[in-house]
Each structure stands twice: as structure tokens, then as C-alpha cells.
C-alpha positions in Angstrom: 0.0 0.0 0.0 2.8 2.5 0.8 4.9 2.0 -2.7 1.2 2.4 -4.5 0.7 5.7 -2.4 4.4 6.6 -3.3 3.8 5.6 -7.0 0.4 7.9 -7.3 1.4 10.6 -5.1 -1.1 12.8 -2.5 -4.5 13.3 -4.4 -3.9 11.5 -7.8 -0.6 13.3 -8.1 -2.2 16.8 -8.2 -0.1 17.6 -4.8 3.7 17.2 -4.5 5.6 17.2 -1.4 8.5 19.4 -1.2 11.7 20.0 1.0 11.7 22.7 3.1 15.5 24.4 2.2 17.6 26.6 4.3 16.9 29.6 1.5 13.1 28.7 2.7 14.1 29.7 6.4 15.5 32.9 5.6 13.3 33.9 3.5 10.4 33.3 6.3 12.5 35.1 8.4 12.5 38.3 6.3 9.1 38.0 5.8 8.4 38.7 9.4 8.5 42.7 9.3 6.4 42.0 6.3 3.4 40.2 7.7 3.4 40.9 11.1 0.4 43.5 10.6 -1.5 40.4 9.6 -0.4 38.2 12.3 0.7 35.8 9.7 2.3 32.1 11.6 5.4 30.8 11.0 3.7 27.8 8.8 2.0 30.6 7.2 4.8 32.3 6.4 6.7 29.3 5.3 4.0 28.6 2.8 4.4 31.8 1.2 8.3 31.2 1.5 7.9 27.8 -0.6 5.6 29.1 -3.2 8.0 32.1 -4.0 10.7 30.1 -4.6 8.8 27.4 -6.5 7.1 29.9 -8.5 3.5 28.7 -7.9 0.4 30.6 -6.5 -0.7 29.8 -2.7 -3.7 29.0 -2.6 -5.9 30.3 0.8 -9.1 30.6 2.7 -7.7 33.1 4.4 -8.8 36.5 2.4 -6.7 38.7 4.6 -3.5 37.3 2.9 -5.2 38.7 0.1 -4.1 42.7 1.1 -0.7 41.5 1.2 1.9 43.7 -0.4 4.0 41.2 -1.4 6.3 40.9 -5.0 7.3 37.1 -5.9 3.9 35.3 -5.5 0.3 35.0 -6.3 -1.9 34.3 -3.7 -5.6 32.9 -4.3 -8.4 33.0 -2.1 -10.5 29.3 -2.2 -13.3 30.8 -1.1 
């Protein structure tokens, strides 16, 4: 069961898993001064952190991330 999981990936294969990198950490951490009017968490802020660097939009139900002044990602409100 766990090499078929492995095979099709999370959802089908429409979700990938991804290391978190040092460059990740740093760039969390610099997105503190940033965010901290929003009260954004550190797992918040590593999401963000991860989709700039991969290039991807985050996706959110969150629609306060949505006033956000940030450059290097797109962020998506679910609902």
C-alpha cells in the first residue's frame, strides 16, 4: 500500500511534497516585518516562503493574505 501511495502521489498526483531548504528559512524570516500586521504564523509564512521560490500561486481561505503587499507570488483566495 505505501509503494502504491508513493507511486500515485497525494491526491492522484495533483499535490507534490517538497523539502523545506535553508533559502526557505530565511526567507520566512524576512518575511516577518512584512506580515506581522497580519499576524501571519510561522507555517503561514513558510507557505508563502515555498511558493515564491517554487514559482507557484498559494492557494488560501484566508482573504486577509489577500491585502498583502508582497512581490514574488500570487496568492488565491478558495473561497
Amino acid at each position: 500500500m505505501a509503494r502504491e501511495f508513493h507511486l500515485r502521489g497525494i491526491v492522484g498526483g495533483g499535490l507534490k511534497i517538497a523539502s523545506f531548504a535553508e533559502e526557505d528559512a530565511v526567507l520566512v524570516a524576512r518575511l516577518r516585518p512584512l506580515t506581522r500586521d497580519f499576524r501571519l504564523s510561522l507555517g503561514d509564512r513558510a507557505c508563502l516562503a515555498l511558493a515564491m521560490r517554487q514559482n507557484v500561486p498559494v492557494l488560501t481561505a484566508d482573504r486577509s493574505w489577500q491585502r498583502l503587499k508582497l512581490t514574488g507570488v500570487r496568492i488565491s483566495a478558495i473561497r
